[in-house]
N, C-alpha and C positions, 0 to 999 in steps of 0.2 A: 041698497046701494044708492049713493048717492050720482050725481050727473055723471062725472069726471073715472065712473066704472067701478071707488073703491068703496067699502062698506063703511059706513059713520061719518064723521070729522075727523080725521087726524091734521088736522092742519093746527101748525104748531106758531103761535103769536108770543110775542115779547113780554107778555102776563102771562104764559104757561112758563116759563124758562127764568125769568129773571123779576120777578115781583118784590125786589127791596125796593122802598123809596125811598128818592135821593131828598133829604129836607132843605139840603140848599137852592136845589132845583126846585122845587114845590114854592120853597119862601120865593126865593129872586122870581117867580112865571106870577105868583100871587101879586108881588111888586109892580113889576112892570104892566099887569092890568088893572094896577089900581084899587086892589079891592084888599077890603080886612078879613080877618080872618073869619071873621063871621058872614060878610058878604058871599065870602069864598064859600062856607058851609050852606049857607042858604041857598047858594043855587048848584048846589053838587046834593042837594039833598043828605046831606052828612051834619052832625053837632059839633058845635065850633069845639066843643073836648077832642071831639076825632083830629079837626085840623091843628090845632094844641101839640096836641100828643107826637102828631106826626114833624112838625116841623120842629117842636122840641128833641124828636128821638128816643122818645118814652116807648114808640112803635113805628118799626122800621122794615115790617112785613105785612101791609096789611092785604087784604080779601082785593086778589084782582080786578071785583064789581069797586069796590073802595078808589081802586087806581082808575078805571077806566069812568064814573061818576068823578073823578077830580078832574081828568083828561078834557071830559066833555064839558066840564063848567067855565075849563081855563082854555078855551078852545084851542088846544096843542095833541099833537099823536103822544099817546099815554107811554111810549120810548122816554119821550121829553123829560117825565118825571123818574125813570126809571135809574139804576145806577149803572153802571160799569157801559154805557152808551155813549 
């Protein structure tokens, strides 16, 4: 059990429920910080193909860790990048 009396994590975040990314939201949040697409990859720990692909739309679901290492490199809550938000 955890603190809170219930058994595990059920606690349900904006990357269990809706993990499409938005690429125009990723490009415009990469924009406005200024950074290339590779800058963006080098500090999300990601290969600038991953950020490519993504804001091309080659790949428009990626691995929640994928969303929330973009989240934290474009310092925004990983909703930001998310669609229908």
């Amino acid at each position: 059990m955890n603190g809170n009396g219930a058994k595990g994590s059920n606690v349900c975040t904006i990357l269990d429920v809706m993990p499409r990314i938005s690429r125009d939201r990723l490009r415009k949040v990469r924009d406005m910080r200024l950074l290339s697409q590779r800058e963006l990859a080098e500090r999300a720990g990601l290969s600038p193909t991953t950020i490519l692909k993504l804001e091309s739309g080659r790949v428009d679901e990626p691995h929640p860790r994928t969303i929330r290492k973009l989240a934290d490199a474009l310092e925004v809550d990983p909703a930001e990048l998310v669609r229908g938000e």
